[in-house]
N, C-alpha and C positions, 0 to 999 in steps of 0.2 A: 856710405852704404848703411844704411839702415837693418839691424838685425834681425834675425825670428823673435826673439823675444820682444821688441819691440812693437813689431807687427800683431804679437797675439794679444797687447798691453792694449789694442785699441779696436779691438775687434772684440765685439759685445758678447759673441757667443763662449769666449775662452773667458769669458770675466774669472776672476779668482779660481781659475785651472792654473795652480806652478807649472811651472815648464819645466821643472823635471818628472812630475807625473808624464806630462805630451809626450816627454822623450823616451819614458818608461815602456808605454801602451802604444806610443805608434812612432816607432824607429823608420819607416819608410817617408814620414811628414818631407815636406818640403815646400818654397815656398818658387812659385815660377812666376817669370814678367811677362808681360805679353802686350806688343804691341797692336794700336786699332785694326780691329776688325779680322787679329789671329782667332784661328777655331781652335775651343779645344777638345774637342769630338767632335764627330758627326752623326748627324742619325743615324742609326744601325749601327751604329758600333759597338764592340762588345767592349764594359768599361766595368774597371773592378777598383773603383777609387771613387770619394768623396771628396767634393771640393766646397770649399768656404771663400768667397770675395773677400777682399782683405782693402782692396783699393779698386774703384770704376768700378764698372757695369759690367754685366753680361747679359746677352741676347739668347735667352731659349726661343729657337723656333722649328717648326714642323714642317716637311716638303709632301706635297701630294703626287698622287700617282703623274698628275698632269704636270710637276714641279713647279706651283707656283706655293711658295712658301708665305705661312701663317706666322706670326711673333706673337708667343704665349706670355710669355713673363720678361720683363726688367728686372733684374736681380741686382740689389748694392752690398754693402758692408756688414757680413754677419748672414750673411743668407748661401744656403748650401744648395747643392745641384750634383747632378752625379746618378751612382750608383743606389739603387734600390735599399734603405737600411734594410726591410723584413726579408729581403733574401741576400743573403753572403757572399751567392755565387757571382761572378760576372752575366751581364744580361746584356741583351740588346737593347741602348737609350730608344727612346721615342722618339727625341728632339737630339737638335744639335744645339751646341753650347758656343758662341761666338763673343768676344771681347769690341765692347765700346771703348774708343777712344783708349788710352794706356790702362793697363789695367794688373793686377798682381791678386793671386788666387794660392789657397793653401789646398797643399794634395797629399789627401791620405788616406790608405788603402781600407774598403769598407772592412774586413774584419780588422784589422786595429781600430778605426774608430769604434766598432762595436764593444773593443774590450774595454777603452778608454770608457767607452757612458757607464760602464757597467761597473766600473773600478771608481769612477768619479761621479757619482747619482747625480748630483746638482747638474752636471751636462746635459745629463739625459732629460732630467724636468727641461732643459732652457731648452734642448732641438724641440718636445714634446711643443712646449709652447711654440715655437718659432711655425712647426706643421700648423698646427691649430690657426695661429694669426692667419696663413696664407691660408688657410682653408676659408676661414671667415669673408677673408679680402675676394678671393675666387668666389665666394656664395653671394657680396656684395656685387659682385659686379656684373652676374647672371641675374638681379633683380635689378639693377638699374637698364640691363640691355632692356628685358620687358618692360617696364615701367616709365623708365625717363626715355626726356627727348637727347636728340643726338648732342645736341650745347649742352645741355645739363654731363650728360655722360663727358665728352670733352672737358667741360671743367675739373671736374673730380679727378679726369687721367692726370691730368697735368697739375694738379694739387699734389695727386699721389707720386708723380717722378719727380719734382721737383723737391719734396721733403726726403728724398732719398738720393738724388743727385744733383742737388744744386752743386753749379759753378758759376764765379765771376764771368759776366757775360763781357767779352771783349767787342763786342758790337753798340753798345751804346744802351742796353737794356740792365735788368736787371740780374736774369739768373737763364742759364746757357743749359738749355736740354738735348746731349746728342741723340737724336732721333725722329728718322726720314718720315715722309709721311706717311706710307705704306705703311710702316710700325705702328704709326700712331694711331691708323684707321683701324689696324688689329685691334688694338687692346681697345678702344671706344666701341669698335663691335659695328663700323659701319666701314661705307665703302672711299674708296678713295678722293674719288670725285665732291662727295658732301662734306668732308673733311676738309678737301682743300679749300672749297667755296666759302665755308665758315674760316679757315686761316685768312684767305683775302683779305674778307669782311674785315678784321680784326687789325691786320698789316694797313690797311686803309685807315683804318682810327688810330693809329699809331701806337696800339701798346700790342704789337705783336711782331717780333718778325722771323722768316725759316728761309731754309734752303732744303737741297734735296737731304741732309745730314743733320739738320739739328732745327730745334724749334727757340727763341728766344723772346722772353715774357719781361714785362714790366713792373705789372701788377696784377694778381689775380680778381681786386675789387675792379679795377676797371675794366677786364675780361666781364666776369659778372655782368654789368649793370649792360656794358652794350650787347650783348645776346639776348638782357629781357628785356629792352628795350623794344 
């Protein structure tokens, strides 16, 4: 079994936080397993904890009045979710929070983590930056929906979850992304149908292949060059 302290030694955002500081500021910390596809909220829930991936994925996504549900973000190692830092109180999420494939998450109640930034400033600079990147990556990707064409956008997704959850592909490829299509058609910002029709394409030139649960790449240069082709 693997320790807390081990877990927090590899998890970018606790870089050089002692773990007796963590244990000082936030006595509720804990570390939970969760097998694929456990939730751990749901929309509407009132949630009064901050969570940090520690290992896999997690699926933020949104259900609409009519329940067909949106996938906002792919979150890996060092990326938080949860509870609002600028208010303390418990609120009701937006999204729900669902686990890809195995996955272990650190949980700690947002006013402890608020004492912890505030007693260890170097945390706080590192969440400040971690907001800021995803803010960026979110403004990147509202100019490529305008901008590029849908292969273009597809590349990039699949550039961007693959340097963040690459796995050994046990299908004969190179690097094994758990995520359906549906997901995938979210975050490219198109619909499912042109999505798939570009997977085909790709699966027929052989450096691509998916199921309903995962997508599995070769090469990104050869992705590349057969979409401008």
């Amino acid at each position: 079994m693997v320790s807390q302290s081990e877990y927090l030694e590899v998890c970018p955002l606790f870089e050089d936080v002692p773990l007796e500081v963590i244990k000082q500021h936030t006595p509720s910390t804990r570390i939970e397993n969760f097998s694929h596809k456990s939730v751990i909220y749901q929309q509407g829930e009132r949630v009064k904890d901050i969570f940090c991936v520690l290992e896999g994925q997690v699926k933020l996504a949104r259900v609409n009045l009519d329940g067909a549900e949106f996938t906002m973000a792919l979150l890996s190692n060092g990326d938080l979710f949860g509870a609002a830092l600028n208010d303390p109180k418990t609120f009701e999420t937006p999204e729900s929070a669902m686990v890809k494939g195995d996955g272990r998450v650190m949980r700690i109640h947002v006013n402890e983590f608020r004492d912890l930034m505030l007693n260890h400033p170097p945390l706080g600079l590192r969440v400040i930056e971690l907001l800021d990147h995803r803010r960026q990556k979110m403004e990147q990707r509202l100019e490529c929906f305008a901008f590029q064409r849908t292969e273009y956008r597809l590349i990039q997704t699949l550039r961007e979850l693959s340097g963040g959850f690459e796995q050994r592909c046990e299908h004969g490829f190179g690097q094994h992304i758990r995520l359906g299509q549906q997901e995938l058609a979210d975050l490219v910002g198109a619909t499912r149908p042109v999505v798939s029709t570009i997977l085909n394409r790709l699966r027929n030139e052989g450096v691509l292949g998916y199921s309903r649960e995962y997508v599995c790449i070769r090469g990104f240069d050869e992705i590349e060059k057969i979409l401008k082709s």
